[in-house]
C-alpha positions in Angstrom: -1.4 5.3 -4.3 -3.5 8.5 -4.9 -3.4 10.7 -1.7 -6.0 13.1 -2.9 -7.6 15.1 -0.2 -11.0 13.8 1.0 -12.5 17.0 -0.2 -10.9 16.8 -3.7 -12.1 12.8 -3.8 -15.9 13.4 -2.6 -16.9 16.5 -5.1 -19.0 16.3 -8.3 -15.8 15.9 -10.2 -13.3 14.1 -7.9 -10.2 12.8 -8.6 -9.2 9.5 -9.6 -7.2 6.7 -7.7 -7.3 5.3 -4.2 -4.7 5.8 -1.5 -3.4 2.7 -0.3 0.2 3.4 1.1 -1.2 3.0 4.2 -1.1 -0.1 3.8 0.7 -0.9 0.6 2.8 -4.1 1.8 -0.4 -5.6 3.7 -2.0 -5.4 0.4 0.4 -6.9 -2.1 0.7 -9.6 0.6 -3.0 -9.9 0.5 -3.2 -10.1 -3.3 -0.4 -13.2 -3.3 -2.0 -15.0 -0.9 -5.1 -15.0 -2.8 -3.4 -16.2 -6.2 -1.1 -18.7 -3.7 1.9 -17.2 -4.7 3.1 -15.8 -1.3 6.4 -17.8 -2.5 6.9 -14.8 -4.8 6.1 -11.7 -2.3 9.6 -11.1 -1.3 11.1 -11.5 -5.0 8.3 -8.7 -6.3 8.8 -6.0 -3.0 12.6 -6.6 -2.7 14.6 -8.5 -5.2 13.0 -7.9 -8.6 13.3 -4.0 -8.6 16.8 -4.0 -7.2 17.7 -6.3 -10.0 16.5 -4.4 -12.6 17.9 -1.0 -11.6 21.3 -2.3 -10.0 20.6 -1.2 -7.4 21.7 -3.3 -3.8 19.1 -4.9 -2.1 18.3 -3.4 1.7 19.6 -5.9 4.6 16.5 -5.2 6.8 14.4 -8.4 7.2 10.3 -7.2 8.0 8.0 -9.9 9.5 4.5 -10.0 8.4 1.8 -11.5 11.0 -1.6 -12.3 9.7 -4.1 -10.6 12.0 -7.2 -8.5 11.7 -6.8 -4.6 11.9 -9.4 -1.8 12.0 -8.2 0.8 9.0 -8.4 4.4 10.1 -10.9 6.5 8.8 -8.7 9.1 8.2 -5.2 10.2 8.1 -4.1 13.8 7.8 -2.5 14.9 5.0 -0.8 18.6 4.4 -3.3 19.9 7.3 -6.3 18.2 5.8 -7.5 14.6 5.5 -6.8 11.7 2.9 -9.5 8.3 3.1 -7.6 5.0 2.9 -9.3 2.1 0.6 -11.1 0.2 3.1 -12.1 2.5 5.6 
């Protein structure tokens, strides 16, 4: 994720990279789906990192629900504004 101000994004030298922490599960889940590997999702955003760094896993379960959601325009962002990917 890249939470470059808007400003900083839309000049005639802008930075690089998209903010999607906004959204960053939604979108990994998004990604499996469309390989069919949703079998895998919990493995890559839970497991698979703990694993590697020893680290315990958390205990707290979180329940995704495929529906439709409007993204924001904007969120703010140190007093000014960052644009999600897919606003």
């Amino acid at each position: 994720s890249a939470p470059h101000v808007t400003g900083d994004k839309e000049s005639a030298c802008g930075c690089a990279g998209v903010y999607t922490a906004h959204a960053a599960v939604e979108l990994y889940a998004e990604a499996f789906e469309s390989q069919g590997a949703l079998k895998h999702l919990e493995a890559f955003l839970s497991v698979n990192g703990c694993a590697h760094y020893g680290m315990k896993q958390n205990t707290k379960k979180l329940k995704l629900v495929k529906k439709e959601w409007a993204v924001p325009a904007t969120y703010e962002f140190g007093g000014e504004t960052v644009t999600p990917l897919r606003a």
